[in-house]
N, C-alpha and C positions, 0 to 999 in steps of 0.2 A: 435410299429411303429417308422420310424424313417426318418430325412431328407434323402437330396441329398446329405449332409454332414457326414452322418452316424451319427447321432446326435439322440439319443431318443425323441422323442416327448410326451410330458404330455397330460394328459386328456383335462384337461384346456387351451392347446396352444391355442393363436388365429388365427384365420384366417387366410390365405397370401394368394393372386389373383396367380394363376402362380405356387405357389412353389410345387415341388415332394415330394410326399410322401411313405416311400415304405413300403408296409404290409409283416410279415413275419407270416404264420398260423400256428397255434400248432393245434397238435391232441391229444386228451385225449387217452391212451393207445394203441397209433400207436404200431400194431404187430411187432414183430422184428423178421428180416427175417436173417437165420441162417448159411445163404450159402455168402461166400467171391466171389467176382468178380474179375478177373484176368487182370490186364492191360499188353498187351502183344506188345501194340507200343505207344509211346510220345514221340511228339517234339514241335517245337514250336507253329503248326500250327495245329496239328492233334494229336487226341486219338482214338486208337483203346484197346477196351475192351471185356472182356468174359463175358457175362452177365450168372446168373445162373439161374434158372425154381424159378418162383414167385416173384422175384426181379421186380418191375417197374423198366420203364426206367425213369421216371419225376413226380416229384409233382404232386395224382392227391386223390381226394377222400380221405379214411382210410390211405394213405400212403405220408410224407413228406420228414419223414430224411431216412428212410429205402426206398430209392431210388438207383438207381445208379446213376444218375447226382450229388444227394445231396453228396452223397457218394465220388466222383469220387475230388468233387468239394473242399471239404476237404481233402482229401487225396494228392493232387494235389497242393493243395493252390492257386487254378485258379479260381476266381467267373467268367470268360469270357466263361466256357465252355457251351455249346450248343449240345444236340444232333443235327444230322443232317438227322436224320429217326428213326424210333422207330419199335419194336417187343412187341408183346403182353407181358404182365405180366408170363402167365404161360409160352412163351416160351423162351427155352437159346438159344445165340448164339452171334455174332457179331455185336458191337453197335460203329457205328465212332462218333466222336465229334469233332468241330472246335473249338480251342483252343484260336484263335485270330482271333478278329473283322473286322481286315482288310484284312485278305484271306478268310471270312467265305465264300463270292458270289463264290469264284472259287471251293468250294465243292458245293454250294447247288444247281450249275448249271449243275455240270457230273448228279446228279440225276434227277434235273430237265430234263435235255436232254437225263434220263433211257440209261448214259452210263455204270453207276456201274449193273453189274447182282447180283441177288439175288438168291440163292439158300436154300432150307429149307429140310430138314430130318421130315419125319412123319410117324404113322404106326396107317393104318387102314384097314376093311376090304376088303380083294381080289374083282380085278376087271376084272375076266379072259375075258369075253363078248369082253374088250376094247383091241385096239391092242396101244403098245406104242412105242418109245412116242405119248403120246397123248395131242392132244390142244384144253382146255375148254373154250367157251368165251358165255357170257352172260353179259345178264343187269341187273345190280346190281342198288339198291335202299330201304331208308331204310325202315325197317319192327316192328313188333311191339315185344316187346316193344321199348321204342324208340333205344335203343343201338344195337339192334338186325339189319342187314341188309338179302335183300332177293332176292331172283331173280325176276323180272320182264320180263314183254315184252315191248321190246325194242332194238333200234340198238345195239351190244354190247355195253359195256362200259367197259368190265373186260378180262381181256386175263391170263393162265396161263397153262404151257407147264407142263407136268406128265409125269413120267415117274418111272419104277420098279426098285430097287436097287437088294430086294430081299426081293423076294415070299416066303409065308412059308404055314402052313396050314389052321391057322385062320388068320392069317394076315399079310400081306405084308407094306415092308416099302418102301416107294413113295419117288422120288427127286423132289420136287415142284419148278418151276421156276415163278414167278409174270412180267408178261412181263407190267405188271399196277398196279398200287400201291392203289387199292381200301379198301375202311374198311373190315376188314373181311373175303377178297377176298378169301383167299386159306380155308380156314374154312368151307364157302359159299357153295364152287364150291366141295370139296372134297364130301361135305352131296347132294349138288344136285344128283350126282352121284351113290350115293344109298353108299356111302364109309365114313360115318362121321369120322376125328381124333377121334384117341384114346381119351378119357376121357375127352372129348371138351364140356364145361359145358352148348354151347350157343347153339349147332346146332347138329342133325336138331331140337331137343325140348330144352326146356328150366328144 
């Protein structure tokens, strides 16, 4: 542990009303994950990065330093960095980060106000029935176990436009648009479908 000072703290320190303290958590044999991340823009304001398949985006669980923030953050020599949205662990792709605290509000508000599009690459199975693009929306709500989310009934609350890249014959690869940014959402909505991702450990079974 240490202050606001960067200053270690002992066991023994005493008390202070008010003062900061900041925890830094180790993991006993955090996995080390074998795949490099690719920064492909920095400036003073913004990081755009490649993230690779199993890489976290952030400190969370079995993973601290084998992060991409952590990573990014060293490599960089920026402790200001910030994601500004996150992708699953298992999935790659594009991760921005606010570099500086006093332009973070003018990113976090294009997202907030769902002006940045998202788009995502997946391959699961053929959905000939449906004609595309097609737009799935449902009520999402979480489900059991607790990390798990699930559809409900309900006003929607989740929206996400499909559409076919290319059909094959056991499985086609889908361009997912999240026009809402729910837990799970495209994962959810793929398995409602009768279409679960490829090798998606969470849905539709556990």
């Amino acid at each position: 542990m240490r202050d606001a000072n960067d200053h270690a703290l002992a066991l023994a320190a005493p008390y202070r009303v008010g003062a900061e303290i900041r925890y830094f958590r180790e993991v006993a044999d955090e996995p080390v994950i074998p795949y490099v991340e690719t920064v492909l823009h920095a400036d003073a304001n913004l990081v755009v990065a490649c993230k690779s398949h199993f890489l976290p985006v952030a400190p969370a669980g079995a993973y601290v330093h084998e992060t991409l923030l952590t990573r990014l953050v060293r490599r960089l020599d920026n402790p200001a960095l910030v994601p500004l949205h996150r992708i699953d662990r298992e999935t790659a792709g594009l991760v921005l980060f606010s570099a500086n605290p006093a332009t973070r509000g003018i990113y976090q508000a294009l997202f907030r106000e769902r002006r940045i599009r998202k788009q995502y690459l997946v391959v699961a199975p053929p959905l000939p029935e449906l004609s595309f693009p097609y737009v799935h929306r449902s009520w999402l709500e979480p489900g059991e176990p607790f990390f798990r989310m699930r559809e409900g009934v309900g006003e929607p609350n989740s929206e996400t436009v499909i559409d076919v890249v290319a059909p094959g014959a056991d499985t086609w690869t889908y361009r997912l648009e999240p026009v809402t940014g729910r837990k799970h959402q495209l994962r959810v909505h793929m398995a409602a479908l009768g279409a679960p991702i490829l090798h998606d450990r969470f849905y539709p079974d556990l």
